[in-house]
C-alpha positions in Angstrom: -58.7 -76.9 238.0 -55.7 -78.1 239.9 -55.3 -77.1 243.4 -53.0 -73.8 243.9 -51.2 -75.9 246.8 -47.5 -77.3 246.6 -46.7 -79.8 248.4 -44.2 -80.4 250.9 -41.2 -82.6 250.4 -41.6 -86.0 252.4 -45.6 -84.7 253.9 -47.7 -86.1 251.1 -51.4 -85.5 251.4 -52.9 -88.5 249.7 -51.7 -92.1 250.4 -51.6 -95.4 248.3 -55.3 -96.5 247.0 -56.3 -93.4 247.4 -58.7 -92.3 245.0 -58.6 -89.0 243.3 -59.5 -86.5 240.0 -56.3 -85.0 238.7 -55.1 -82.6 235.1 -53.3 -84.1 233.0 -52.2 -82.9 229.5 -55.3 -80.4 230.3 -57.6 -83.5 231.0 -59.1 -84.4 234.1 -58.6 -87.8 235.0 -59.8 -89.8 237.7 -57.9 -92.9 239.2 -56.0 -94.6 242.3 -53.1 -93.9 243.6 -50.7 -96.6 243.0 -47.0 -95.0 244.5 -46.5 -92.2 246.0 -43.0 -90.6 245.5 -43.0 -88.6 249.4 -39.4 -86.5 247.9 -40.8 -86.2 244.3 -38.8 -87.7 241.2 -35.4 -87.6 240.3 -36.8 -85.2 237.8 -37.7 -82.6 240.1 -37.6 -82.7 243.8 -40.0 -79.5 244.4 -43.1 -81.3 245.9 -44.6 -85.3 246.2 -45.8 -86.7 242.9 -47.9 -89.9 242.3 -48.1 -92.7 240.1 -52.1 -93.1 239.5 -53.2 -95.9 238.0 -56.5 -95.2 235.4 -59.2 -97.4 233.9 -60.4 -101.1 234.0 -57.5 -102.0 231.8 -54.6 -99.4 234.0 -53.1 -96.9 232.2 -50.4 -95.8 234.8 -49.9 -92.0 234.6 -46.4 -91.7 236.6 -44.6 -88.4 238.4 -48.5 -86.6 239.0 -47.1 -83.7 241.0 -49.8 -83.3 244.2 -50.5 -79.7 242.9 -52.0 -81.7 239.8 -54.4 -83.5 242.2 -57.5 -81.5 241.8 -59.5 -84.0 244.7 -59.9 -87.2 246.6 -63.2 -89.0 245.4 -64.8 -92.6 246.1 -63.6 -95.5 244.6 -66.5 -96.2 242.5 -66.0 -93.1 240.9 -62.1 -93.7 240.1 -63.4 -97.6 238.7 -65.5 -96.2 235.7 -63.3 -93.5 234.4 -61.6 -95.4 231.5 
């Protein structure tokens, strides 16, 4: 399950390529972070949210809030979700 934590504005915890598991649509996903939006989204500006990028072929799953982000994990990992 997701992490319990929210964010703070402009103090994001995981930087760009890192890798990490994450819920989505009550999936977990693992992938690499591609941008990280420090002040959220123009949508809601309550905590940072990612763009992660997911799979051999990218799927980009955009605006992943960081209380979404269930864990960092090694890159090999993040390479054969798909």
């Amino acid at each position: 399950m997701a992490t319990k934590y929210k964010g703070i504005l402009g103090e994001p915890i995981y930087k760009h390529r890192d890798c990490v598991r994450f819920l989505f649509n009550g999936k977990i996903l693992e992938g690499i972070i591609g941008i990280v939006d420090s002040y959220g989204t123009m949508e809601q500006k309550e905590e940072p949210s990612y763009d992660i990028e997911v799979g051999e072929e990218v799927v980009l799953y955009k605006h992943i809030l960081e209380s979404e982000i269930i864990c960092k994990i090694s890159e090999e990992e993040a390479r054969k979700e798909g």
